[in-house]
C-alpha positions as CSV (number, residue, x, y, z in Angstrom):
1,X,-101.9,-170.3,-83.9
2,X,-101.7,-171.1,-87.7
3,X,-98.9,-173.6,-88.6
4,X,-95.8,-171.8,-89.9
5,X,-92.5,-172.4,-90.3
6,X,-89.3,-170.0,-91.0
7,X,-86.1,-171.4,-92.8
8,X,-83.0,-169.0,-93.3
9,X,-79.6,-169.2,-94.7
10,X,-77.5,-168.6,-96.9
11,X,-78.2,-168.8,-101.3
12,X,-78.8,-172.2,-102.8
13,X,-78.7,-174.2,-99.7
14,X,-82.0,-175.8,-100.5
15,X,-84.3,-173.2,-98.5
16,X,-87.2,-173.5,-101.3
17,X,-86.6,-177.0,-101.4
18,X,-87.4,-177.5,-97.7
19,X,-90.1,-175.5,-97.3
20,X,-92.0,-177.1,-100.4
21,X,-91.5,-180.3,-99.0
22,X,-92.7,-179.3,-95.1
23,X,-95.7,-177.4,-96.9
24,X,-96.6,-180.6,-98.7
25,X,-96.4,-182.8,-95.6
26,X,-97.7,-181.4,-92.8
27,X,-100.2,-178.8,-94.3
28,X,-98.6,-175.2,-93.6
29,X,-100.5,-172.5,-94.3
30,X,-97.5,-169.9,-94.5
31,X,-93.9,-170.5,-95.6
32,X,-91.0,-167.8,-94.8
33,X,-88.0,-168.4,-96.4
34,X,-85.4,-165.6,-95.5
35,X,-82.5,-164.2,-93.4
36,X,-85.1,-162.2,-91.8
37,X,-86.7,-165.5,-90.1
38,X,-84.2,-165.6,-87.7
39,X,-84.6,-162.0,-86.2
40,X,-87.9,-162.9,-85.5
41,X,-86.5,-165.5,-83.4
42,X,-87.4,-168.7,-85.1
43,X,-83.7,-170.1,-85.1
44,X,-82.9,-168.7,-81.7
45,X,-80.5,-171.4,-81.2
46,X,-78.2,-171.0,-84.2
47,X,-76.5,-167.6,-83.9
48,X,-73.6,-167.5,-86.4
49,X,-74.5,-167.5,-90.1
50,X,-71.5,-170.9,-91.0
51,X,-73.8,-172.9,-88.8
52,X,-77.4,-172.0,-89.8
53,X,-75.6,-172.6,-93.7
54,X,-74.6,-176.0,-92.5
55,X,-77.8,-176.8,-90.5
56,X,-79.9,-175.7,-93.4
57,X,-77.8,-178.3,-96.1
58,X,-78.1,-180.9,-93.1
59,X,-81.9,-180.2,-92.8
60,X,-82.4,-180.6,-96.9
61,X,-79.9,-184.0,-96.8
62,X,-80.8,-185.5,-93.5
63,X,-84.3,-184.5,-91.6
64,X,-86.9,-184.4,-94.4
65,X,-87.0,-187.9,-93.7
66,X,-89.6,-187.0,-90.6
67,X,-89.9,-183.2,-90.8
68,X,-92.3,-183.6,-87.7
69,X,-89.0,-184.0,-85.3
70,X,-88.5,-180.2,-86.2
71,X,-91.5,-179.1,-85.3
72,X,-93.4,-178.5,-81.8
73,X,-96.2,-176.3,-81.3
74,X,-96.1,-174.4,-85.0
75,X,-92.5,-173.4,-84.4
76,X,-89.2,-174.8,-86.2
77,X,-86.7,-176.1,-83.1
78,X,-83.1,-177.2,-84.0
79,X,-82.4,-180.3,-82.9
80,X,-81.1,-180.7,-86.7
81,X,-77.4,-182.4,-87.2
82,X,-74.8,-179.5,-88.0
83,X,-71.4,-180.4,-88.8
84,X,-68.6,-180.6,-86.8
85,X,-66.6,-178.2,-88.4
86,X,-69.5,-175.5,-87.9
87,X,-70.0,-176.0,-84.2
88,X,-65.6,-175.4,-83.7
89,X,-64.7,-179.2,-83.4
């Protein structure tokens, strides 16, 4: 399976941003950046577009830090922080 990762939200969250930095790190050969990434199931998880916002701005400001603790086996998982207010606290 060729290395690949999917990152979706909402305009100027940092999407391009992300997936530049993941491409130069770990050696993807394909980038998707869309809404359409998470129809394909790649953020499975995240269902509601406020939280997959929020989890993408925590992604750009947090996790590029170690961008391998997103991935396993090829595919993006979201164990990212999202904020409190997007998960109803």
């Amino acid at each position: 399976m060729a290395n690949k990762i999917g990152i979706c939200g909402h305009c100027y969250v940092g999407k391009t941003t992300v997936g530049k930095e993941l491409s130069q790190r770990l050696g993807y050969d394909f980038i998707s950046i869309g809404d359409h990434c998470r129809e394909n199931g790649i953020f499975e998880r995240i269902t509601d577009d406020w939280e997959l916002n929020d989890y993408v701005q925590g992604f750009v400001t947090g996790l590029l830090q170690n961008p391998r603790d997103l991935i396993i086996d090829g595919r993006t998982i979201c164990q990212g922080e999202i904020s409190p207010k997007s998960r109803g606290e």
